[in-house]
N, C-alpha and C positions, 0 to 999 in steps of 0.2 A: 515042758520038755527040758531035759537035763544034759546042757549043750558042753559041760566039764568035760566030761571023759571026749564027746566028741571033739572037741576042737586042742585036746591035750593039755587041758591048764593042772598044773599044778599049784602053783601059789594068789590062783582067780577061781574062785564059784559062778557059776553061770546058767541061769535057768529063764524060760521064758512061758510066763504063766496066761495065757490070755492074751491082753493086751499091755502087759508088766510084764520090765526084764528085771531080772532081780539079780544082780552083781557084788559079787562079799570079797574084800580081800582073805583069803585062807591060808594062811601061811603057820599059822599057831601062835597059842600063847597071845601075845598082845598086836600079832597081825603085823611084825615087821618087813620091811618088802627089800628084794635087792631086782637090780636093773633089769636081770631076769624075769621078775614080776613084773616089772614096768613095760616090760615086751608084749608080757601077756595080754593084760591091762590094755594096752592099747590096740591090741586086737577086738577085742570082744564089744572097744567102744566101737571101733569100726563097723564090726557086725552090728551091733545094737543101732547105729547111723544108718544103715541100709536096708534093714527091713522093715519094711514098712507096713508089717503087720501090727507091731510094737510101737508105744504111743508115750511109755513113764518109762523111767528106769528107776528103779532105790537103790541106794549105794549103801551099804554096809560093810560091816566086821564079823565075819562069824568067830565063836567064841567071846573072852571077855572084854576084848576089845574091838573098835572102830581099826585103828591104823597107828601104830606109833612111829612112822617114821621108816627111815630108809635106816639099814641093818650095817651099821658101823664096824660091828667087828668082822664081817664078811673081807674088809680091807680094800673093797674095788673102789674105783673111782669114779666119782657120780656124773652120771653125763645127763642127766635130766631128771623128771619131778614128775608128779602124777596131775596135777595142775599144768602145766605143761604139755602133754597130754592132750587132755580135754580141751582145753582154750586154741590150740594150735594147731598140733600134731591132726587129729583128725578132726576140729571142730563138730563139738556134738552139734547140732541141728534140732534136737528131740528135749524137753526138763529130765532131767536128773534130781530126782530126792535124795538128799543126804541122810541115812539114817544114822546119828552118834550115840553111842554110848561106850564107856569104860574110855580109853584115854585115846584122843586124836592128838599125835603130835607132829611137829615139824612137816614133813612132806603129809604124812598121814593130814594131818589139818587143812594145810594145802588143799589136797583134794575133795575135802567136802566145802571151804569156802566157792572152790571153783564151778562148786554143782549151783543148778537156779535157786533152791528152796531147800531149807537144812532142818530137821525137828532131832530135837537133843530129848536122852536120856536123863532122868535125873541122878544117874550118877557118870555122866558126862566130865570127862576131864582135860580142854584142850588147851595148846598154846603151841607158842615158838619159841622151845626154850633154850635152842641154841646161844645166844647170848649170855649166857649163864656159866658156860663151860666153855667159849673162846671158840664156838662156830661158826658158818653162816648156814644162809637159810636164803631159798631164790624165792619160793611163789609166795610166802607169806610177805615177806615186806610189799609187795606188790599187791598181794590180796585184801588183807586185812584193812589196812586205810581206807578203800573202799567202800566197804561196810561199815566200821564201827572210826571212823576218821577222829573224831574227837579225843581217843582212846586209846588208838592203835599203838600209837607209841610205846605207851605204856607197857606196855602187855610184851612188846615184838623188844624193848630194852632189859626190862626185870625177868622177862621168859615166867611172869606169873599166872597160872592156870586161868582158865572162863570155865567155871562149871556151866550145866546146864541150864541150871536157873538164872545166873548170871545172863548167859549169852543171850536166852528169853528176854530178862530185864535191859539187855543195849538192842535187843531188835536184831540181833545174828540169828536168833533162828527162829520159827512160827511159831512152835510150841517145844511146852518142856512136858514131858510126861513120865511117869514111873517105867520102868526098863522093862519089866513086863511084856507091856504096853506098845511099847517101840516101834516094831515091824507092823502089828495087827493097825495101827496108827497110821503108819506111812502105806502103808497097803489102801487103806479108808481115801487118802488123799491123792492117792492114784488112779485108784476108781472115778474118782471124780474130775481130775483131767482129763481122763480117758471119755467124760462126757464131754469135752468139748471139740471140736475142731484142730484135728491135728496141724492141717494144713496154716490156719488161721493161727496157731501156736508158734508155728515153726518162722510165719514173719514177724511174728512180735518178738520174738527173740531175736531173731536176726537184728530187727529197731533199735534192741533194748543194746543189742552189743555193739551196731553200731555207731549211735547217738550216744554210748556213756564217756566215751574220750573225746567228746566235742565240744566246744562252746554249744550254747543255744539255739544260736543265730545258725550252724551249720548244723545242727543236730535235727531240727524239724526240717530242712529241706532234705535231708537228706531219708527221714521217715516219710516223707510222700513219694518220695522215690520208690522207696519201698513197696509203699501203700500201691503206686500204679501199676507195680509190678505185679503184685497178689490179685488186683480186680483184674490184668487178662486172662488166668489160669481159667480151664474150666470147671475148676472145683468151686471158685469163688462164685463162677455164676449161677453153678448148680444150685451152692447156698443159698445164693441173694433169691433164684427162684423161689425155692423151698420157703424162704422166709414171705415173703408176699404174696405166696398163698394157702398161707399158713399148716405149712404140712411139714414132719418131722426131715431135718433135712439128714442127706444120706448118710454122714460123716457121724451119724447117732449109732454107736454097736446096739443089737440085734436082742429086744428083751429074752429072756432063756424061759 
């Protein structure tokens, strides 16, 4: 279903195929975005948040690029990020695959670090190269450390590109593959969330975000919290049924 036209996006693609939302920034050319996009955008996360039919999202660029960035000669004044967005604004609840290829920059970058799982093209070409030219930059300084901590530095000072193969080689993204490849790829590994337990996904994440700015010592008290809270639903118990007596549990879509 081709939820574009419905929901008025211009500068957001929005489709929702089964149990896959498939989300492209579409602005042209190399996919720069102004606030406007960013409206969008944080709409369709919304929608994607709420239905509960839908299980992945991939996040893409239609055309040659991923996202370069927020659109500077537009002249407005940037009052937030697409990483921003996602983390805050509506907190996804759901994975987000990042699909890159052709150039993720600045805020574009931003928001594929901000997604769970990222697989690069291999002609991938990201950074924050603000630095470079006497700008700043919000979700990257904050994202990148994260992930590639050893390194970040580097990259978030010189604004020197991470190709594809590179990012593979520090462990920013699962895989690098030929561009081709790309989408049919992130689709592959969609499917395969989509086997497992939404519900059961949506507290690991929750875990994941809320144990990563913790010490240790607060970080696993805080996942049994969690955890007690996921065994009263009755989705968990339907599972733990399903599992001990050995029958497919609900939460398995429907062989075709």
């Amino acid at each position: 279903m081709d939820m574009t036209q419905e929901m008025g996006l211009k500068g957001i693609k929005y489709e929702k195929r089964d149990m896959i939302a498939y989300v492209a920034w579409n602005t042209g050319k190399h996919n720069m975005y102004t606030n406007e996009t960013l409206a969008e955008l944080q709409r369709v996360w919304a929608d994607y948040n709420t239905d509960e039919h839908l299980r992945v999202a991939i996040f893409y660029g239609e055309g040659k690029s991923f996202c370069a960035g927020h659109d500077l000669w537009k002249g407005e004044a940037i009052t937030s990020e697409p990483a921003t967005i996602h983390k805050r604004e509506v907190k996804i609840r759901k994975p987000v695959i990042a699909a890159v290829w052709g150039y993720a920059l600045g805020g574009g970058f931003s928001s594929a670090l901000a997604c769970d799982i990222m697989i690069c093209a291999d002609d991938a070409k990201m950074g924050i190269p603000q630095a470079k030219y006497g700008l700043s930059s919000m979700g990257g300084p904050q994202l990148l450390p994260r992930i590639i901590p050893g390194v970040a530095r580097w990259y978030l000072y010189t604004g020197d590109y991470i190709t594809g193969a590179e990012a593979y080689r520090l462990g920013m993204c699962l895989k690098c593959v030929p561009r081709e490849e790309l989408l049919h790829e992130a689709t592959r590994m969609g499917e395969q969330i989509c086997e497992s337990s939404p519900d059961s996904i949506r507290y690991l994440k929750e875990s994941i975000e809320t144990g990563r700015n913790l010490p240790i010592d607060l970080a696993l008290p805080a996942s049994v919290e969690i955890l007690k809270r996921f065994e009263q639903t009755p989705e968990y118990k339907a599972n733990l049924e399903a599992f001990l007596e050995k029958k497919d549990p609900p939460f398995k879509p429907k062989k075709k």
